[in-house]
C-alpha positions, 0 to 999 in steps of 0.5 A: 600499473593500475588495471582498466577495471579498477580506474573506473570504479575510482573514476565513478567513485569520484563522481559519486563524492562529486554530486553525481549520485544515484536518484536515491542518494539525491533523495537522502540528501534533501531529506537530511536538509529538510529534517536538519532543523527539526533533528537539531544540526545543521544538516551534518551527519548523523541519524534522520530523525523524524517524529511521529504522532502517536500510534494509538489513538486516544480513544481507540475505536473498533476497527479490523482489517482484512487482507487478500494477497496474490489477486488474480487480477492487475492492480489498475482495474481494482483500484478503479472500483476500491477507489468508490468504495473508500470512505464509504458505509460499510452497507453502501460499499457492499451494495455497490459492488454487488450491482457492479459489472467489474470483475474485481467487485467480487474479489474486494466484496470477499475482502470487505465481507471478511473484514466485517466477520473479523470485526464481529469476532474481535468485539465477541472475543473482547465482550463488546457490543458492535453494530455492524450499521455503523462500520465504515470503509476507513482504509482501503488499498490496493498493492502490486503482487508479484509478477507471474511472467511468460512468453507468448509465440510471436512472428518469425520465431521469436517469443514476446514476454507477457506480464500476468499481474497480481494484486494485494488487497487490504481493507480496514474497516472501523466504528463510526463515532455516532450515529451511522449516516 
């Protein structure tokens, strides 16, 4: 006679092979249809395969990037003032955020100032002559870091856990193709 345990792991496996599956799983699913086409089958086993453009662009442009990990500060409120800097000279970014009241400004401000010396550098080291005029803000993100989490007294007793979030802030800034606007 079968144990309790192991009827049940046959049971939510045969759900599973039934359609019952986890969200991912649905999620595969639908990706192997879509790309069946395109992979050349019709829609049965076998790798995904998806193309790509090429990585390198034709005519690579200066760019460099700068990252800051583990930002002291939740990724909502940075991502509402990286938002209005995304695209943006790399002279009107900083104008911006030294005038903005946001505490999250001064932490992007020191992204975005290294990633300007990172672009000076990299042209000193390849012998290339750089204008910082026409950097622009071309990739800008902002990431959820890791979680610090701890617990705050609440009433009768009990302790109430508190979320101190972290961010990751990535900043890419490249030549304008041109003259600066």
């Amino acid at each position: 006679m079968a144990t309790r345990k192991s009827t049940t792991k046959r049971k939510t496996a045969a759900k599973r092979a039934r359609g019952g599956a986890k969200k991912s799983t649905a999620k595969r699913a639908s990706t192997r249809a879509r790309s069946g086409a395109a992979a050349g089958g019709a829609g049965g086993g076998g790798a995904l395969r998806t193309t790509r453009a090429p990585a390198i662009p034709a005519t690579p442009a200066r760019q460099a990037r700068a990252i800051q990990r583990t930002t002291r500060q939740s990724p909502y409120k940075m991502r509402l003032v990286i938002d209005e800097i995304r695209g943006k000279d790399v002279n009107a970014a900083l104008n911006y955020l030294a005038f903005s009241k946001k505490h999250a400004a001064k932490q992007i401000e020191k992204v975005l100032r290294s990633a300007v010396a990172n672009a000076e550098s990299g042209a000193r080291a390849d012998n290339a002559s750089l204008d910082v005029d026409t950097l622009f803000v071309k990739h800008a993100v902002v990431n959820e870091g890791p979680k610090l989490k701890r617990f705050t007294p609440a009433a009768m007793g009990r302790a109430t856990p508190i979320q101190k979030r972290t961010s990751h802030v990535e900043i890419v800034v490249a030549a304008r193709q041109g003259a600066a606007r």
